[in-house]
LOMIBA-216564 format. One line per 8 residues: number of its first residue (from 1); their letters; for each residue x, y, z of C-alpha. Coordinates in pm, whole numbers, always signed. Layout:
BEGIN
NUM = A = X Y Z  ...
END
This chain:
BEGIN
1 = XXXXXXXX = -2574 -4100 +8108  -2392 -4338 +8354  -2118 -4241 +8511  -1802 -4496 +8453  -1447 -4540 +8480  -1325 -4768 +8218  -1467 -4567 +7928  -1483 -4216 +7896
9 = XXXXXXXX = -1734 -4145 +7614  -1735 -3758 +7622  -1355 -3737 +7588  -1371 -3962 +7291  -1621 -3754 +7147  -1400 -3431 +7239  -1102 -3608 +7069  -1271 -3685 +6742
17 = XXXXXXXX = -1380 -3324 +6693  -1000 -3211 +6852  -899 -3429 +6577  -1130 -3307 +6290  -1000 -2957 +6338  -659 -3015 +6361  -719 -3186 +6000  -898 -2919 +5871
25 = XXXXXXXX = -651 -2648 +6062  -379 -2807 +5830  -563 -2849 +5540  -644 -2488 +5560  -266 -2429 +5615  -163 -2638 +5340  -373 -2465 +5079  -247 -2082 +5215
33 = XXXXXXXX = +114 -2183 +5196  +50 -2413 +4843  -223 -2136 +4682  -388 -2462 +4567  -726 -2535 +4687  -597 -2932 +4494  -320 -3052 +4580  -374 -3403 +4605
41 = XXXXXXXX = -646 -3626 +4452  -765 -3731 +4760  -829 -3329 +4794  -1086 -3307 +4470  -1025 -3688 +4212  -1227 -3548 +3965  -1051 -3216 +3963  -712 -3283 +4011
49 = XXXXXXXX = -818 -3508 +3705  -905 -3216 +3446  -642 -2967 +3648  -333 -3219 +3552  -507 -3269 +3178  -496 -2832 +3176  -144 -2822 +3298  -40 -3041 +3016
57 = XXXXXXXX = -199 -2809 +2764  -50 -2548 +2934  +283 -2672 +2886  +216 -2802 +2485  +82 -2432 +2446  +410 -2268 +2548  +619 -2500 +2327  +355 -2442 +2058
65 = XXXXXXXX = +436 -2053 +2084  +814 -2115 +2113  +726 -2324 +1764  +622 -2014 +1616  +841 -1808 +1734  +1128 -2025 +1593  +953 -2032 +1296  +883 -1676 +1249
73 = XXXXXXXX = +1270 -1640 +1250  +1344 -1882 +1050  +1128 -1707 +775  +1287 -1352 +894  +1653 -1498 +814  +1522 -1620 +475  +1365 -1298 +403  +1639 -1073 +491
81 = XXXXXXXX = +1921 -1231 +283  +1699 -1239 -17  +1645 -820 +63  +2081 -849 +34  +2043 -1027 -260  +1847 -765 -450  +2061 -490 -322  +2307 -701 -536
89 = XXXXXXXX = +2104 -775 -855  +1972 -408 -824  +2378 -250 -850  +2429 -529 -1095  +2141 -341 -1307  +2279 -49 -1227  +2622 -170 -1368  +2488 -339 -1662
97 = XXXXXXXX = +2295 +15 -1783  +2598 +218 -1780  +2806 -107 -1983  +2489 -95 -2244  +2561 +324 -2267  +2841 +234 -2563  +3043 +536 -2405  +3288 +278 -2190
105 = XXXXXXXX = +3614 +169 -2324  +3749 -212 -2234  +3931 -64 -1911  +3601 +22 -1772  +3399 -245 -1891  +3644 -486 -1742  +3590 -321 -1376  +3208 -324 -1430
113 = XXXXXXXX = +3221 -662 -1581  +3495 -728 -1231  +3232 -560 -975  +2920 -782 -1139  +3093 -1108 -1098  +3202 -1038 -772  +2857 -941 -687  +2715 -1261 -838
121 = XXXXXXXX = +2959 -1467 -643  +2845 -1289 -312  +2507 -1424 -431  +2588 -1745 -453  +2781 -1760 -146  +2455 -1621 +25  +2244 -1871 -157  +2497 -2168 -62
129 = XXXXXXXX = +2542 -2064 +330  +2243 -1877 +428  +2116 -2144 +718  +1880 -2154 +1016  +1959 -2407 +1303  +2132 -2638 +1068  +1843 -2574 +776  +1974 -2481 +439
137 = XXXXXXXX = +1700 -2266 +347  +1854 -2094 -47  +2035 -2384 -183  +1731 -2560 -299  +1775 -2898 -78  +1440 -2824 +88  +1246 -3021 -141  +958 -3123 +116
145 = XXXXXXXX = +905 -2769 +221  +926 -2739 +619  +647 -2864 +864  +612 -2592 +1177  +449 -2774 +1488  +188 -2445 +1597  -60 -2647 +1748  -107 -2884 +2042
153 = XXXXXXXX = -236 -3245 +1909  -142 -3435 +1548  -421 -3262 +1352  -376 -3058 +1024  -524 -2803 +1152  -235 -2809 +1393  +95 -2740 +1143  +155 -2478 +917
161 = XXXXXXXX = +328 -2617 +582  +588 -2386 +463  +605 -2464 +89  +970 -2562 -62  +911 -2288 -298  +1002 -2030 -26  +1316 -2223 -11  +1418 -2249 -341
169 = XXXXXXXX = +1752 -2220 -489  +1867 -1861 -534  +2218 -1915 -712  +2268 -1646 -962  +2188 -1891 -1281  +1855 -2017 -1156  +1726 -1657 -1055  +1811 -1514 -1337
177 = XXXXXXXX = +1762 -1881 -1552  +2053 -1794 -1719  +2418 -1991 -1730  +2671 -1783 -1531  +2901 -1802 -1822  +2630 -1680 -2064  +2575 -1396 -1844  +2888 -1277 -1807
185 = XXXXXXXX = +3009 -1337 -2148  +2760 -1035 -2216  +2997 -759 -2078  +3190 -674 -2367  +3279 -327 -2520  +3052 -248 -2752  +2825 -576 -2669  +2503 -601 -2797
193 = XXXXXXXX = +2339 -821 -2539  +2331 -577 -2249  +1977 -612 -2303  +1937 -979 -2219  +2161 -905 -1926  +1891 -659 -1817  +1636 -893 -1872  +1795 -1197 -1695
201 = XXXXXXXX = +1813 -941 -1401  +1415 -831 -1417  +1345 -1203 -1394  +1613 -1232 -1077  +1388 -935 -909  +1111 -1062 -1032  +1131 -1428 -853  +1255 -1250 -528
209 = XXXXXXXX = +975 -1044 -491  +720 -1347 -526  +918 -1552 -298  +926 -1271 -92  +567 -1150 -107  +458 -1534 +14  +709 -1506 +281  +508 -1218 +401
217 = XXXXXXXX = +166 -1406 +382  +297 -1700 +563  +493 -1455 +868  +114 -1345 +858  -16 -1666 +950  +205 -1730 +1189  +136 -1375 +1361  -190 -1521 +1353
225 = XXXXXXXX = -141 -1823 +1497  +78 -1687 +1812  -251 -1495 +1861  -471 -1745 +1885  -216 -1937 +2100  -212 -1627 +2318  -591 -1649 +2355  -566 -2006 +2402
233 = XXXXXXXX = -307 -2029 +2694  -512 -1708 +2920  -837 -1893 +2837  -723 -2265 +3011  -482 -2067 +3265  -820 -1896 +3387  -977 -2239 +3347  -733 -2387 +3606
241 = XXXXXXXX = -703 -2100 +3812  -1110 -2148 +3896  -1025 -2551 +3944  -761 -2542 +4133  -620 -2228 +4290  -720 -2156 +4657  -944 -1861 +4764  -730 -1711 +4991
249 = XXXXXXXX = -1035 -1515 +5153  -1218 -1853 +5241  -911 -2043 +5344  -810 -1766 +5599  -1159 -1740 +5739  -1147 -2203 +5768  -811 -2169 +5934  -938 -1890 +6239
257 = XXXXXXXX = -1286 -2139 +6252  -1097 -2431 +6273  -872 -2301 +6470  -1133 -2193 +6751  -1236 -2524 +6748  -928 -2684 +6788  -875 -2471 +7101  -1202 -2500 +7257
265 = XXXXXXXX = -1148 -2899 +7200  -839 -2850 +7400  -998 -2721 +7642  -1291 -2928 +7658  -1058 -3232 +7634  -895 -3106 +7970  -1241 -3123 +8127  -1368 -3452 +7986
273 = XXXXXXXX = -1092 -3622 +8104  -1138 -3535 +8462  -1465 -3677 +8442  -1433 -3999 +8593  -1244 -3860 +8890  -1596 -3770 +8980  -1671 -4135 +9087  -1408 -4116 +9397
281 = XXX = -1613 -3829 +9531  -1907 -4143 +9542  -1647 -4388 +9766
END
């Protein structure tokens, strides 16, 4: 190789590897102080591609759950104020057996017939005000049912359709399907319709239970469905994790190699550069 002044080949080589480890000395940094192996396209296009399409799942998966979670309430409030509601119709039977006994004078058949009005007007009150985020959910005004959001794209297979009849109306007259007046026109001494009273009330317990029974199934689905959404969300977490998380292990040995060679460029760059000075030992 000649031996020149004006151009120094061997430090230009020394400076283009000086400068290949520095890059990769950072790069290595970058990714130990990031944990990301990606964190740039220019690092991986194709996987910081399918990483940023993951990380959107991610996020539609955790409002998915929340969906569920919301909705799993929403069918706990309904449930629980229909269980208050029987405790009601169940001391109104109660009420209406002794009344039907024919051993109760007006005084106390007034003060039954007092205690199962009041009782049916705490039963409408619960029926009329019983709400869940603004959602009447007893008064009968859900006539569409309610839609609950518990997957991640538009799909069917992506809702759960809570049916209006979980929602119906639970006022005293349409439980029992009998006028309020009617009802409580039956709670007279010596009456002898204590026994459509009773009956009205068996049909009350009667259309709780169903309502309550598919209350159960559906809280059953959606147990099911936060399961699979479990599932779901470790599955592409571990997904991305593999695409785009750094190994730690690797990266620390690239940062010592690169490193080195950053060094021993430094070094060598020291040495190249002296090298024309060599010609003035030749004058």
């Amino acid at each position: 190789m000649a031996l020149t002044i004006n151009t120094n080949l061997g430090s230009l080589i020394v400076q283009k590897n000086l400068d290949d480890a520095t890059k990769a000395l950072n790069k290595s940094i970058e990714r130990m102080t990031t944990g990301y192996k990606i964190n740039s396209a220019a690092d991986d296009a194709a996987g910081y591609a399918v990483a940023t399409k993951m990380q959107t799942q991610l996020s539609s998966i955790s409002v998915a759950q929340d969906n569920v979670a919301i909705g799993s309430s929403l069918l706990s409030t309904t449930e629980s104020n229909y269980d208050l509601i029987t405790t009601h119709l169940q001391r109104i039977r109660d009420l209406t057996e002794q009344a039907a006994n024919g051993t109760y004078g007006e005084d106390s058949i007034e003060a039954i017939k007092a205690e199962v009005e009041a009782r049916m007007q705490e039963i409408d009150r619960i029926a009329q005000s019983t709400e869940y985020n603004g959602i009447k959910l007893m008064d009968g005004s859900q006539a569409g049912g309610i839609t609950l959001q518990v997957g991640i794209d538009s799909s069917a297979n992506s809702q759960i359709q809570l049916d209006a009849a979980l929602f119906a109306d639970a006022h005293v007259s349409v439980l029992t399907g009998t006028a309020w007046g009617t009802f409580t026109g039956y709670y007279t001494p010596g009456g002898t319709n204590y026994g459509d009273a009773l009956d009205a009330i068996d049909e009350a317990l009667n259309n709780i239970t169903s309502i309550q029974t598919n209350l159960g199934a559906i809280q059953n689905r959606l147990d099911s469905a936060a399961d699979a959404l479990d599932v779901q969300y470790s599955n592409v977490t571990s997904s991305l994790s593999t695409i785009k998380d750094a190994d730690v292990a690797a990266e620390s040995s690239n940062y010592i190699k690169a490193q080195i060679l950053q060094q021993a460029s430094a070094s060598l760059l020291a040495t190249a550069n002296q090298t024309p000075s060599i010609a003035l030992n030749l004058i």
